[in-house]
N, C-alpha and C positions, 0 to 999 in steps of 0.2 A: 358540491360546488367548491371550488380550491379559493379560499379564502386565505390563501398569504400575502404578505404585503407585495409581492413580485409578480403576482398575477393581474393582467391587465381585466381580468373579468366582474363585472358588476358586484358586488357582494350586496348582502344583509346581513347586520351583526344583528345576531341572534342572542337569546337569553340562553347561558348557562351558569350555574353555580360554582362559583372560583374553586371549592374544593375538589369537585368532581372530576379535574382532570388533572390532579396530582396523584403520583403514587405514595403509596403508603407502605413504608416495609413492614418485612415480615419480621426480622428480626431487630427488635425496640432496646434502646439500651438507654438506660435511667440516669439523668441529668445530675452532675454531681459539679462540685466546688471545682475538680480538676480536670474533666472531660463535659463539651455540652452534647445533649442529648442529641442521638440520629435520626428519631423518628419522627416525623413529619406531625405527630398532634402536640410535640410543645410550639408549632407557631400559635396553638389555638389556647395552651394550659401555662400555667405558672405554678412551681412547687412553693408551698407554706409551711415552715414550722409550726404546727401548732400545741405542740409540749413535749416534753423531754424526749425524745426519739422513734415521733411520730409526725409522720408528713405527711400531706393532702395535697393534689391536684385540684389547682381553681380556674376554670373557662373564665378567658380573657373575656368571652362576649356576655352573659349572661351569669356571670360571679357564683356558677354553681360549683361545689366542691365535692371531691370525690375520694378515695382509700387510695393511698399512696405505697406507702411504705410505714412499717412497725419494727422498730429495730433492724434487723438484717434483715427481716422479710421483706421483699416489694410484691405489692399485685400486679405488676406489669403496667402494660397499656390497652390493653384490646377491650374494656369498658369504656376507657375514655375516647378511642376509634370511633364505637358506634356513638357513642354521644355526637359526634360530627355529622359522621360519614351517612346517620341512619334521621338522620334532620331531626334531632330530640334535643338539640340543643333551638329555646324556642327564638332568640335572636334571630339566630341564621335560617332557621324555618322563615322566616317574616323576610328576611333578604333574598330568600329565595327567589330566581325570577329576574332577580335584578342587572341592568347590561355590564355583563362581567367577563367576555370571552376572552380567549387568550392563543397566543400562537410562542411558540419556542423561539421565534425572531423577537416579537416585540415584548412578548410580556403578557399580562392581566390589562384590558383594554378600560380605563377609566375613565369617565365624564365627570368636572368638577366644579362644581361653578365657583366664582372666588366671592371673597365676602369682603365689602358689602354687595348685596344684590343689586343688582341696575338691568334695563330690561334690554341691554346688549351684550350684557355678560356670557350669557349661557354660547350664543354663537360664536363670539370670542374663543371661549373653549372648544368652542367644536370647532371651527377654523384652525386652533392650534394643533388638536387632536388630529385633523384631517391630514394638516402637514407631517406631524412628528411621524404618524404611519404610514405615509403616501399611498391614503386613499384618496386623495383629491383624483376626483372623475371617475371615482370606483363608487360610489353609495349610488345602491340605490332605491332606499328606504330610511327613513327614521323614526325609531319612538321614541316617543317623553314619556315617561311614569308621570309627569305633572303640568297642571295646565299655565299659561306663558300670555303674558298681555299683548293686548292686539299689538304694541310698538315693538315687543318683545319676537313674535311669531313675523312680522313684517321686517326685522330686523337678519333674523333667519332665514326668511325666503329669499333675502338679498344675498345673503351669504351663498346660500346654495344654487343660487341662480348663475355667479359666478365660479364657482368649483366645482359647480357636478352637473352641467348642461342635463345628464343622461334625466335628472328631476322635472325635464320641461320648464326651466326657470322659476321654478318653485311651484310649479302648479300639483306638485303633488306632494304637499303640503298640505294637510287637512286637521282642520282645527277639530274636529270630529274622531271619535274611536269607532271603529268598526257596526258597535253594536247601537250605537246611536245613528251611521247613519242608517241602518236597517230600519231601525225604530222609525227615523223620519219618511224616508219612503214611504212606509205603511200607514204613518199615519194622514203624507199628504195623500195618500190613494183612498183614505177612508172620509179625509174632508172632502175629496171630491164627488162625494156619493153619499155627505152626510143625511139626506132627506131620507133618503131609499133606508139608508143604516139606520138613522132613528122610526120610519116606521115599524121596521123589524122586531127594533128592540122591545117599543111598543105594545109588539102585538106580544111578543114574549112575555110580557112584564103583564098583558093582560089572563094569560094561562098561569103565569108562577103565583100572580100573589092570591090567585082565589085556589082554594081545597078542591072547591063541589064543579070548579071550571077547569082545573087539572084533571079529575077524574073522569071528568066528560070528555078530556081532550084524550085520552090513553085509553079509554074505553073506542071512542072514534078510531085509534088509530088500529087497533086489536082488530076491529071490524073489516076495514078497509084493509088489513093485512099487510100494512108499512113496514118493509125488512127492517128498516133501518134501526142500528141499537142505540144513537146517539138522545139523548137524556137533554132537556131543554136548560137550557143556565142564562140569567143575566152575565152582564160582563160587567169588566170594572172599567169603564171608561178611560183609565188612565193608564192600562195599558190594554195594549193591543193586540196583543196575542189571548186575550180573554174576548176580544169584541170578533175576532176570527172564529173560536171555538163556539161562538152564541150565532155569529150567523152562518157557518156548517151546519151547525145542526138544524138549524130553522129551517135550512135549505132540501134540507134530507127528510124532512118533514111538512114539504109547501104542502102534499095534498091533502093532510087533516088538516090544517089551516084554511085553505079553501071551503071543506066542508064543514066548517064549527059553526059558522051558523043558522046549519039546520038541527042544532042542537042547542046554539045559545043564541037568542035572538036581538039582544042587546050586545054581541061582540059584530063589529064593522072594523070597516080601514085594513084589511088584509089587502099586502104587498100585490099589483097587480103580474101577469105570467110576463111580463118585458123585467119587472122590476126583480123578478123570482133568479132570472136569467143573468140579470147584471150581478146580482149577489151571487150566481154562483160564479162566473168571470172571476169575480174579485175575490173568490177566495184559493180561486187556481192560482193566483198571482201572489196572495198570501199564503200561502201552505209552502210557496218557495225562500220566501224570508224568513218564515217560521224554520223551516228547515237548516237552511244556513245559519242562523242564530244560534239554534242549536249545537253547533260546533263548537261554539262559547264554552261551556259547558261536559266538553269532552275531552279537556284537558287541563293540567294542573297548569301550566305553562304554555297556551298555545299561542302559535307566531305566525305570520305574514305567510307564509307559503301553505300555511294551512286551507287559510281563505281564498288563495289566488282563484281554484279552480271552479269552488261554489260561486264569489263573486265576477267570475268570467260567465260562470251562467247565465247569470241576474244579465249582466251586459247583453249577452245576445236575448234577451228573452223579449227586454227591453227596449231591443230596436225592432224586435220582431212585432211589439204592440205597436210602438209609433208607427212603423211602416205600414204597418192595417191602420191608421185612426189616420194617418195622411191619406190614406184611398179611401176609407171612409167617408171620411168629410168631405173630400175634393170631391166627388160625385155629385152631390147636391149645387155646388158651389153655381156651375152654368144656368141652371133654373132657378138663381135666386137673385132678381138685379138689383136689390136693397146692399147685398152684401160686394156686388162688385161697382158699386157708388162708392161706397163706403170706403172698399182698397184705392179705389181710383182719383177720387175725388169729380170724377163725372156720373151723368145722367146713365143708370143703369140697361135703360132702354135700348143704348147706343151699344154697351158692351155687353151685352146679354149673347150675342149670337157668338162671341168669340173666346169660346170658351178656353184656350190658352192663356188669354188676358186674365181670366177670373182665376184657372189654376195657378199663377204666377204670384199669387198672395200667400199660397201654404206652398211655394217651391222652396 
């Protein structure tokens, strides 16, 4: 994507590391009282006398010092290079990531907020930034490394609502990261099915915490001949990609659950085969956010365009369920005159036969 200031096309500034797209010569020539150094790592070092005719190189970022020169001898530079270039310098390790891209027009692209902090500062800067680079109606993304008060992100969405229409007037602004709103999702899909999920859990927690009712249950399933290699586990409720993993395998193990209690006559309340059915629904919907989540995690640096085409998934999958749960529902709706009272504010009796009038509540 041509991300110059000249290009009328949408951008996203991206995380790169300010050194990485300078060059570095090959040939270093050592900083002296009468000539300054050519090589691109004294913007990062400082030469130190430190006794009679021996010098040290000391990183500006993290005050580490290094062999310089000893009388007429120099060690050059190509240690102090990797010290940079090989992220060993541990500062700029930790900056790494940070929105730092640059173009040979503008420069190194910097966000700054001025001090003291106020909670329209930061849009400030970014309105001023927007102009000095004339991206005004080119963004179209932005990320915070930090979080911004409600007057603060309200104050932003104003800004961007005016300069960059292409943001839907700030509607795509989300006070949320990526991986939080996945978290949420799954977690409001697992509240909506918390009965069913804590029977489950239940019945697990009734196999894991006895010895002699574990052995019965894997003896059961040896018998019955259950492929399945998945190993039973509680979850840790508080996160959710554990309450997934617990009810997989529960799932992939409903028929010795079914028959445990012709072996343990004090185990009851197993999941009934509707309930067996919802839980594995729910986990084809979760094994997708599992999935995308995962991308989290497969990069040192990963950035918006990573996720476009997982979270475009999600998008269609997700109208794909609504679209079945509005035909779902709406089928029942004509035979039920309680509920077309209810949208109507009349006698159900009267609108029961018209069933347009009742599907016109989930239109």
């Amino acid at each position: 994507m041509d991300t110059t200031p000249e290009s009328n096309a949408l951008v996203s500034i991206e995380i790169q590391p300010e050194y990485f797209d300078k060059q570095m010569n090959d040939v270093d020539t050592k900083p002296t009282k009468h000539r300054k150094g050519k090589s691109i790592v004294w913007e990062y070092f400082t030469v130190e006398n430190v006794s009679a005719g021996i010098r040290r190189a000391c990183c500006k970022q993290c005050n580490q010092s290094f062999a310089y020169s000893m009388g007429s001898k120099v060690a050059g530079t190509s240690h102090l290079k990797r010290h940079i270039t090989k992220g060993r310098c541990k500062v700029d390790l930790h900056n790494q990531g940070h929105l730092d891209p640059s173009t040979p027009e503008t420069g190194p692209v910097n966000l700054m907020e001025p001090y003291p902090e106020s909670d329209s500062a930061f849009s400030h800067a970014v309105s001023a930034c927007l102009s000095d680079w004339n991206l005004e109606g080119k963004v179209f993304s932005l990320t915070i490394n930090q979080s911004l008060s409600e007057i603060g992100l309200n104050s932003l969405r104003g800004l961007l609502s005016e300069k960059n229409p292409s943001i839907l007037n700030g509607q795509l602004l989300l006070t949320n990261c990526f991986a939080r709103s996945l978290s949420s999702i799954a977690q409001e899909a697992l509240k909506a099915v918390q009965e069913t999920v804590k029977k489950v859990r239940d019945t697990v927690k009734y196999v894991k915490t006895s010895e002699s009712v574990e052995e019965k249950f894997l003896a059961l399933k040896q018998q019955l001949q259950v492929l399945s290699a998945k190993t039973l586990l509680l979850d840790d409720q508080t996160r959710w990609n554990t309450t997934y993993e617990m009810l997989l395998a529960a799932s992939e193990l409903k028929e010795v659950f079914s028959c445990l209690d012709t072996l343990e006559p004090d185990y009851s309340g197993s999941p009934s085969v509707e309930e067996w059915k919802l839980v594995e629904n729910l986990c084809t919907h979760l094994k997708l956010l599992l999935n995308t989540a995962s991308l989290l995690t497969s990069s040192v640096v990963p950035t918006a365009n990573m996720f476009f085409h997982e979270a475009w998934k999600l998008q269609l999958e997700l109208t794909r369920v609504h679209e079945l749960f509005l035909e779902y529902v709406a089928l029942p709706v004509p035979l039920t005159p309680a509920f077309v009272e209810q949208v109507n504010g009349e006698s159900g009796d009267q609108k029961v036969e018209d069933g347009s009038v009742a599907l016109m509540g989930y239109g």
